[in-house]
N, C-alpha and C positions, 0 to 999 in steps of 0.2 A: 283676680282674687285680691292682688293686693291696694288695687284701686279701690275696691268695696269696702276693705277693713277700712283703709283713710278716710273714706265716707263716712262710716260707722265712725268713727274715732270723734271726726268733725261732729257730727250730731248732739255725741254722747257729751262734747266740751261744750256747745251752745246747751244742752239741758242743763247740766251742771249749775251754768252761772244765770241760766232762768229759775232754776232750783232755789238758787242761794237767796233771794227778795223772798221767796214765798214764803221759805222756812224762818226766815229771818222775822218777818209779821206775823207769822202763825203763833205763838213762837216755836220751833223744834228744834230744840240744841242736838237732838241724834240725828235728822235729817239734815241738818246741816252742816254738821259735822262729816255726811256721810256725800252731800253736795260739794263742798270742799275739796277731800280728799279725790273724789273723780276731775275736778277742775287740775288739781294738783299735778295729780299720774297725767294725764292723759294731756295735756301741755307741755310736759317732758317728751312724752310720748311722740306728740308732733314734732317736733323741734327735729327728732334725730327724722322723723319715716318722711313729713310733708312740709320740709322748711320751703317750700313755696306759699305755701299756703298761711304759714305763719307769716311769712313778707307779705301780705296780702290784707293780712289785719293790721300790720303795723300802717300799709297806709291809708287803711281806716280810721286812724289813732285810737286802735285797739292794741299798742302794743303790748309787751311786756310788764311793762312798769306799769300801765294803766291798771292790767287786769289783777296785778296785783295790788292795788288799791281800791279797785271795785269787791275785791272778795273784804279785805280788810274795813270797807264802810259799812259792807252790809254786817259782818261782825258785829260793830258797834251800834250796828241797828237791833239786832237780836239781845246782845247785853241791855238795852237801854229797854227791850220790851219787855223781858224778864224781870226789869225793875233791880238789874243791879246796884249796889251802893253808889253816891256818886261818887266819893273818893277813886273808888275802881275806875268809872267811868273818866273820871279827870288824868289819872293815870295811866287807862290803855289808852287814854289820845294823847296826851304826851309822849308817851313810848312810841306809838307808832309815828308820832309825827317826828319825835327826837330823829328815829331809824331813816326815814327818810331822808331828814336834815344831812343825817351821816352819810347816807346813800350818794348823797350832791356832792361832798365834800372830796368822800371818796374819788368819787369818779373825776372830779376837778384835778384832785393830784394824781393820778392815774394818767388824766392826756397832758399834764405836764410832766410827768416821767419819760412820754412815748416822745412828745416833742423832744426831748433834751435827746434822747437817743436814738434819733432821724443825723443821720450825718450824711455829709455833701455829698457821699458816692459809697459804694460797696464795692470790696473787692470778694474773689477767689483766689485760691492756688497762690498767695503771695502772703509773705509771712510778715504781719504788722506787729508781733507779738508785743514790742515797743512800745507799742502805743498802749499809754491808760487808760482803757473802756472799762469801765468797770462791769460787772457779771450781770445778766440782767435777772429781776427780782422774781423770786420762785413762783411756778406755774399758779401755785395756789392765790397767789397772793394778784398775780398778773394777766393770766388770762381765763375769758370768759369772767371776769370781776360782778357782772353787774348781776349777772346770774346765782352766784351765789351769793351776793348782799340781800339780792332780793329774797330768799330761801330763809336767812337769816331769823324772819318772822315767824318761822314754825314757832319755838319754842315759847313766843307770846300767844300765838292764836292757838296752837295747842293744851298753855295753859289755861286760858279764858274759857276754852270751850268746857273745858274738864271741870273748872270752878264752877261755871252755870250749869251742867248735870248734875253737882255734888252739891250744891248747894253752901261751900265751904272756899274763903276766895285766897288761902294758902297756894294751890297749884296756881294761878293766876299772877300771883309776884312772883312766884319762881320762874314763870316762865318770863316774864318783862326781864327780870333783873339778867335771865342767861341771853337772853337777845340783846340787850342793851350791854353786856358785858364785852360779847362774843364780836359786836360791830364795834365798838369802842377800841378793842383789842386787834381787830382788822384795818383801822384806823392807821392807828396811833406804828404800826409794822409799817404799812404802807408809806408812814413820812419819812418813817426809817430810811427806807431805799431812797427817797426822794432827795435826801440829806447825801447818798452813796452817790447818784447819778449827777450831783451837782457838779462834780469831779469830770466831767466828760472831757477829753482831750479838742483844741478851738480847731475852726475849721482849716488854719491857717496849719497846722502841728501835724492835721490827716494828711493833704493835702503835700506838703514835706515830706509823709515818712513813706505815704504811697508813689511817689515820685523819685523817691532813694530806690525804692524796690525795681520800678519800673527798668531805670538808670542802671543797674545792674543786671537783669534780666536783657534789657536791649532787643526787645520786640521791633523785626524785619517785615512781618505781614501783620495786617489788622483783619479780623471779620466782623462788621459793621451791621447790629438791628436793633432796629426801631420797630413798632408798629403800637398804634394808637389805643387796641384795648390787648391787651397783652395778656394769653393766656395758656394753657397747656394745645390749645386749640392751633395756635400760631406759633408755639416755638419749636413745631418739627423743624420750619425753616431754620433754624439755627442748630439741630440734632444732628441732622443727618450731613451738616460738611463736619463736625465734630473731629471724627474718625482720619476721613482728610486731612484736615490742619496737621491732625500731629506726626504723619508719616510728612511733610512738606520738608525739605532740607532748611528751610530759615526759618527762624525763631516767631513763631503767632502769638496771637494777644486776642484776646475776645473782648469789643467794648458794646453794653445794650446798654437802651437809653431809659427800659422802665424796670423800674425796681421787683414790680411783678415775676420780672421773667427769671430771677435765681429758682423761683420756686418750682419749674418745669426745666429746667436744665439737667441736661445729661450729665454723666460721668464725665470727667476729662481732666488731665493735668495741665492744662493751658491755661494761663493767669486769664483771669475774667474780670473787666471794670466794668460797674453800673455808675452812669454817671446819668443822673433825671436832668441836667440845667445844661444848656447850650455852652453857657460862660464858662462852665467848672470845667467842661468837657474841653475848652482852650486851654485849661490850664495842667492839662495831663504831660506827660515827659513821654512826648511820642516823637522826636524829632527822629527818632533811625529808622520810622515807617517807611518801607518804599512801595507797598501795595495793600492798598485797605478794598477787601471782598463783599460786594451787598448782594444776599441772599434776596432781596424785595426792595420795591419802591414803595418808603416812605418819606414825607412832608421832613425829616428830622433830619434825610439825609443831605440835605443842605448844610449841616452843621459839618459835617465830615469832608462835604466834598468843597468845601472853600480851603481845605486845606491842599496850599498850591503846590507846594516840595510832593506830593507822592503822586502815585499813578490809580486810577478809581477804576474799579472792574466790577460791572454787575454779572453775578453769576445767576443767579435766579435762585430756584426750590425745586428746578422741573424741567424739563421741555415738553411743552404742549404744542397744540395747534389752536389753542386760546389766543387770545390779542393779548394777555399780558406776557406772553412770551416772544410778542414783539412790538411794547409797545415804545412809542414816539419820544416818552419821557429818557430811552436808553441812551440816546444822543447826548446828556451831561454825561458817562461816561466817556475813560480815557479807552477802555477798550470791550467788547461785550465777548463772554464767554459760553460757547452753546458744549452741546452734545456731539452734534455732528456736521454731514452737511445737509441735512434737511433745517439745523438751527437756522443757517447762513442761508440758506436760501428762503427762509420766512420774511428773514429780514430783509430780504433784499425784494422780494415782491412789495413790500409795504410800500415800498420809497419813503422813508423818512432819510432820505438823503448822509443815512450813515453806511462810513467807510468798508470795504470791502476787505481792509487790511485791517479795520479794527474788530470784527468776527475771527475768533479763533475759537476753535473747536480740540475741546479736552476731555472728552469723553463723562462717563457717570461715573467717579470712583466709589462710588456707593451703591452699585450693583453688584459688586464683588460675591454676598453672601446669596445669590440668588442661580438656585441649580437650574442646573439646564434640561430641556426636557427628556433630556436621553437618560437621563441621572434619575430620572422620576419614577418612584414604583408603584403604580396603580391602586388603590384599594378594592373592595368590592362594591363599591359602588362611585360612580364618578363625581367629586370632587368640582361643583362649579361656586367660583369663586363672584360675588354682584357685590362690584365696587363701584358705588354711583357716585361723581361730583357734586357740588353743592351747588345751590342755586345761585351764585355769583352779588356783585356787590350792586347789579342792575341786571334787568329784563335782557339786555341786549347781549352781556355777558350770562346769559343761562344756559345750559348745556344740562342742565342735570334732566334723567329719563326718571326721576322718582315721580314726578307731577303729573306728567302724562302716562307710563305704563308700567311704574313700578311695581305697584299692588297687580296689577295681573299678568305680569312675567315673571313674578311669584307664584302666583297661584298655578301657570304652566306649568313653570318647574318641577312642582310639590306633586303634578300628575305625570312627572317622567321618572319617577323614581332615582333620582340623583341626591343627595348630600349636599345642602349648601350651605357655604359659609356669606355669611352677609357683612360685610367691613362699610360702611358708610363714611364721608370726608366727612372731618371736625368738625366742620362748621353747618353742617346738614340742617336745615330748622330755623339759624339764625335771622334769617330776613323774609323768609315765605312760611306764613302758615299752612300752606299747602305742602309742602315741602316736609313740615314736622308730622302733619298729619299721615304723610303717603308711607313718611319712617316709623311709626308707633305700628300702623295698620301692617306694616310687614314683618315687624318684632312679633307681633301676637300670632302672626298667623304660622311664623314658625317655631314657639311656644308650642302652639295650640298641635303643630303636625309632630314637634319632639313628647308630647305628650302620646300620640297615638302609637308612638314606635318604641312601645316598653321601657319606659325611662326611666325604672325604680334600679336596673343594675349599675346605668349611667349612672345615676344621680347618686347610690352608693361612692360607687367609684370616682365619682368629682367631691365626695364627701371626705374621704377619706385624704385625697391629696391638699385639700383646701389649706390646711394648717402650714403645711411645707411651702406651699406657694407663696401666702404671707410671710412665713419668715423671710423666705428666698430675696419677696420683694423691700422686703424692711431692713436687709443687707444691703439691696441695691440702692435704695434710700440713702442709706447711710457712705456707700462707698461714692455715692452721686453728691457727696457733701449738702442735701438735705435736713434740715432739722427744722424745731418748731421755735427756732428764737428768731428777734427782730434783725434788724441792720446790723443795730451796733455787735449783737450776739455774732454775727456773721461774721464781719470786721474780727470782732474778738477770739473767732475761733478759725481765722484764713490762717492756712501755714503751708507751705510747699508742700505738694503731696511727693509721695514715692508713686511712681512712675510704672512700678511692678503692682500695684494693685488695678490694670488695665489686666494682667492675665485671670484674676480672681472676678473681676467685672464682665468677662466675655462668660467663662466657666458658669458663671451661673443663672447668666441668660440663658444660658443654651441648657439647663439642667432645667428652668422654669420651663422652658419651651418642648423640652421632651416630654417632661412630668404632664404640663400641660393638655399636650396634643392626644396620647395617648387616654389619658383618663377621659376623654370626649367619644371614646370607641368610634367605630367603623361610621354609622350611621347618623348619629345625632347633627342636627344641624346647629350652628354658630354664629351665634350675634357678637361682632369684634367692636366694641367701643373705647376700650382702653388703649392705653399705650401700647401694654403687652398681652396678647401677641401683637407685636410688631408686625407692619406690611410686607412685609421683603418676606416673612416667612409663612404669610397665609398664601403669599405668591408660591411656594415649598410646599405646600398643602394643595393647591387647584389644578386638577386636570383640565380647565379650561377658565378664562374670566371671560365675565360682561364690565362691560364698562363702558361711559361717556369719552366724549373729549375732552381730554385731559393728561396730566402728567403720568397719572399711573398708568397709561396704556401703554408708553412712551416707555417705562422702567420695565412694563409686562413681558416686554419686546425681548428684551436680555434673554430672556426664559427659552424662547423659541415655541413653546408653549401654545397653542390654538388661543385664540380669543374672538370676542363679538363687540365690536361697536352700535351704539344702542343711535338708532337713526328715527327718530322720534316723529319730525315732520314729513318723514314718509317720501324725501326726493329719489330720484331714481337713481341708483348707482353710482351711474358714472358722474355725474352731479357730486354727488356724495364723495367718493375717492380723490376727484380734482379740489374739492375742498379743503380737504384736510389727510395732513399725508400718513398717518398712522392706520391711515383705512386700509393701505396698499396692503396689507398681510391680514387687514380683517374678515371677516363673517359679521355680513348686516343683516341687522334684524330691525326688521320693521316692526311702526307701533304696536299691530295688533298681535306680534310676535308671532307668524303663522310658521313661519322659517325655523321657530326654534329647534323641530323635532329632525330635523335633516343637519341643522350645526352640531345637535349634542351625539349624531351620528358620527362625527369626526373625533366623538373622544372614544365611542365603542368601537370603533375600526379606524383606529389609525392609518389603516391600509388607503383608505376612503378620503381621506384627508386631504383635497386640492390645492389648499395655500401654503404649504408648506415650504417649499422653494421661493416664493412670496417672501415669507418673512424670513426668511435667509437673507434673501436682498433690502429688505426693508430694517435689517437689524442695523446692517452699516451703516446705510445710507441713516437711519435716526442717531443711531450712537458712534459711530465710528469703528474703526477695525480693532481688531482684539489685539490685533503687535504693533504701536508697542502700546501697554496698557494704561488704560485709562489713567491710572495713577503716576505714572511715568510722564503721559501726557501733560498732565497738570502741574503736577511738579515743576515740567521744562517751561512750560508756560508763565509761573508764577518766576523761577531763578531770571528768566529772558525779560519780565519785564522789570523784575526790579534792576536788575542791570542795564536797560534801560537809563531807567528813573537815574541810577546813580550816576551817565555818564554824562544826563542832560544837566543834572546839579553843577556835576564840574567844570563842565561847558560856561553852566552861568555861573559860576566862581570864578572863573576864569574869566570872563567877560566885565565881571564889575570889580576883579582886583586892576584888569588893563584900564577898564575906564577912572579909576582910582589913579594908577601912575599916570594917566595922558593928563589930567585934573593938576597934579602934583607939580608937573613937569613946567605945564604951563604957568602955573601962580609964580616958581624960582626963572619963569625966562627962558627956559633953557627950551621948551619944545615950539 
């Protein structure tokens, strides 16, 4: 339905502005008057329901500005047919052209405002208060600018129009003279601020005060990401050690390399540096790092790992049976950090010729919130969780079961009477349009079955909690240090957090998450694209998942939970299992999913259930034993190698203070 409205909408905006020539040479100042106003709404209209589609005429160079000068010429083609005075006519082109002029000028000081307050780095959690940034300039006046300059012209093309119905050209100066007043007055504010930001503290002065902060705080671990288009899609990999970091006994520091990524960051009291330039990123106050953490392999991480005093540990986002969870590039690390002993023994099949003492296995301390199956209380209807991978960043890396049997292991599904929640990976669509196509086709089709299953009490009932949710989530916003200002606003508004608003930040997860769950009732099935609900707790929701190969299977595991690996090109078994080891406690399904109705048998008779002792053994053997815990493990791991790191320092301080004396000894003769 809401596809068709956007169509409709689309239509209605293309008649509009083929409207406006006709009525313009006809002449009809009420029809186009009445052409107008649909061009007007209904541009607004798109903006907020089909901003694709608005990018789409922009590059056409139909943008914005265009179309509002295409409406504004054919005006002055309808005054000029009507036979307006010239006078008029010399002065609505001046106006409108003045308006424009202004429109340029505006916007010229506008990205010289923005420029002036882009500074070298952004911090978190660290209190620059010191610094001079001045405030940045009111929403009104700041953002979305060109959109209201453009708007601006009502009051001229409102009055014109009303003058040439009335035949009287009063309301036509009044309208020029409050548009030309009203953009003159937006102006002239604008330089104001312009004149405030001039004041920006040099790059030399941030760079000082963030560095005093650093120097005092005295950051022992770093967590180090990079990635090249940086989005809410990509920075789970930095969410989810979040929680980690801050139970570790030595003091962490968060440093990302794109500015994007404050805007999808979690909660946390952990100082945060955005540092975009290689060079600035040398000139941080990080000499007491003794272990800096890479969540992922990026091209940036070269900038971190030349630094030779600490110790470089890639942790990953995951353990999979993917190749990027062992791939070749690990070998610049100082040490690699898996899950368990299926990590270390990935790597060790590879032969990439790394160390068998440089694999240490610390478990998942971010399985913690994920109950166990015995803890699980059934609904009345089962609970299957289809969490498919993404189609990778090549053919050869695909793994994802959306392309070949997604849509009709759906449609099985939907004939077993089960309940499904559907969570898709982030990046689902981005590089296969087969891939977007098989995820749309699945979204509709459990629409179209949540339709069938009386969704007018549901649909009350998610009506009613929707308000609470948004607040819920615009607390969380605000306790995640989110807001709508730029850098410098960020910079100007870092201050040490209190460390107790971690207890009010969990509370109302878990109150969105109840309110949430519940208002979905028994039945209805669930399209998860958001953040929240969160993984770990649709994992708390599923009497059994499907899924690829991938890390979610691997976190599934914790659950003890039944699951299905999705075996797409049809190998036989045992093929299958030797491949890849999260299969050892699976249920495969093959492409044409004929098996499905004997797997979803092991959620209605548990009794019936054969792998169970399977994934018993397969829990360890992926994540490691539960004593001592995950978090224990990691912690000892992180304390062991920075101590390490610090005994080799004084090893080589010691080494180049002796080779200093033997130097010394020799120039006086004496050695």
């Amino acid at each position: 339905m809401r596809g068709v409205i956007d169509l409709l909408l689309v239509l209605l905006l293309g008649v509009g502005f083929v409207a406006l020539p006709v009525f313009a040479l006809l002449p009809s100042p009420w029809g186009f008057a009445a052409a107008a106003a649909v061009t007007y709404v209904v541009d607004e209209v798109l903006h907020v329901r089909a901003p694709s589609f608005v990018r789409r005429l922009a590059a056409l160079h139909l943008d914005r500005t265009m179309r509002f000068a295409v409406r504004t010429v054919m005006l002055l083609a309808l005054a000029s047919q009507m036979d307006a005075p010239g006078v008029v006519l010399v002065t609505a082109l001046a106006v409108f052209s003045g308006h424009f002029a202004m429109m340029m000028l505006y916007t010229a000081v506008h990205h010289a405002i923005r420029r002036r307050r882009v500074l070298p780095l952004v911090v978190r959690n660290l209190d620059l208060s010191e610094l001079p940034i001045p405030q940045q300039p009111p929403a009104v006046l700041y953002r979305r600018h060109l959109r209201k300059l453009l708007h601006l012209d009502l009051p001229a093309h409102a009055g014109l129009l009303a003058a040439l119905i009335a035949g009287t050209w009063e309301p036509a100066y009044a309208g020029f003279a409050l548009t030309v007043g009203v953009t003159v007055a937006a102006v002239l504010a604008l330089l104001g601020q312009y004149r405030r930001v001039r004041r920006m503290p040099a790059r030399d002065e941030v760079f000082a005060e963030v560095n005093r902060q650093l120097e005092g705080y005295r950051p022992e671990v770093a967590l180090y990401f990079s990635f090249a288009a940086v989005s809410r899609d990509f920075m789970y990999q930095v969410n989810m050690w979040i929680e980690t970091l801050e139970q570790l006994d030595l003091r962490p520091v968060i440093i990302l390399r794109e500015r994007a990524s404050f805007r999808y960051l979690s909660r946390t009291w952990i100082p945060v540096v955005c540092v975009p330039k290689a060079d600035d990123l040398a000139e941080l106050e990080l000499s007491g790092v003794r272990v800096v953490l890479y969540p992922g392999n990026a091209g940036k991480n070269v900038h971190m790992l030349r630094v030779a005093e600490a110790k470089h540990v890639f942790i990953g986002h995951g353990d999979s049976d993917k190749l990027a969870s062992s791939n070749r590039v690990s070998k610049v690390y100082d040490e690699i950090w898996v899950a368990g002993r299926a990590g270390r023994d990935r790597y060790q099949r590879v032969r990439h010729a790394i160390s068998d003492s440089a694999i240490v296995e610390v478990g998942r301390p971010q399985l913690s919130p994920i109950r166990l199956h015995a803890e699980h209380v059934p609904g009345p209807l089962p609970v299957v969780l289809y969490a498919p991978t993404w189609e990778g960043w090549s053919d050869d890396d695909c793994h994802t079961s959306l392309i070949p049997m997604g849509v009709p292991l759906i449609e099985k599904l939907l004939t077993e009477n089960v309940r499904i929640v559907y969570k898709p990976h982030p990046l689902t669509g981005k590089r296969s349009a087969e891939a977007a196509a098989a995820d749309k086709a699945i979204r509709e089709l459990l629409r179209a079955d949540n339709e069938r299953r009386d969704p007018a009490e549901v649909e009350a009932a998610v009506a009613v909690v929707r308000p609470r949710l948004r607040e819920i989530q615009t607390r969380l916003d605000e306790l995640a240090g989110r807001h709508g200002g730029d850098d410098a606003e960020q910079m100007r508004e870092a201050r040490v957090p209190d460390r107790a608003g971690a207890a009010e930040w969990q509370e109302l997860r878990a109150e969105w998450h109840r309110i949430f769950w519940e208002s979905q009732g028994a039945v209805r099935h669930n399209v998860i694209l958001n953040q929240l609900p969160n993984l770990y707790e649709c994992f708390n929701q599923a009497d059994i998942l499907i899924s690829d190969v991938s890390s979610v299977v691997a976190d599934f595991v914790a659950s003890l939970k039944p699951y299905v690996l999705t075996n797409a090109r049809d190998l036989p078994d045992h093929e299958f299992r030797a491949a890849y080891t999260t299969a050892g406690g699976a249920y495969l399904l093959d492409r044409e999913c004929t098996r499905l109705p004997e797997i979803l048998d092991s959620v209605r008779a548990p009794h019936t259930d054969p792998m169970v002792l399977d994934r018993r053994t397969l829990k360890e053997y992926v994540l490691g034993p539960d004593h001592p815990t995950s978090m224990e493990r990691f912690n000892s791991a992180t304390n062991a190698l920075a101590a390490m790191g610090e005994a080799e320092r004084a090893e080589a301080a010691m080494e180049a203070h002796q080779a200093i004396s033997a130097t010394a000894l020799r120039r006086t003769g004496l050695g």
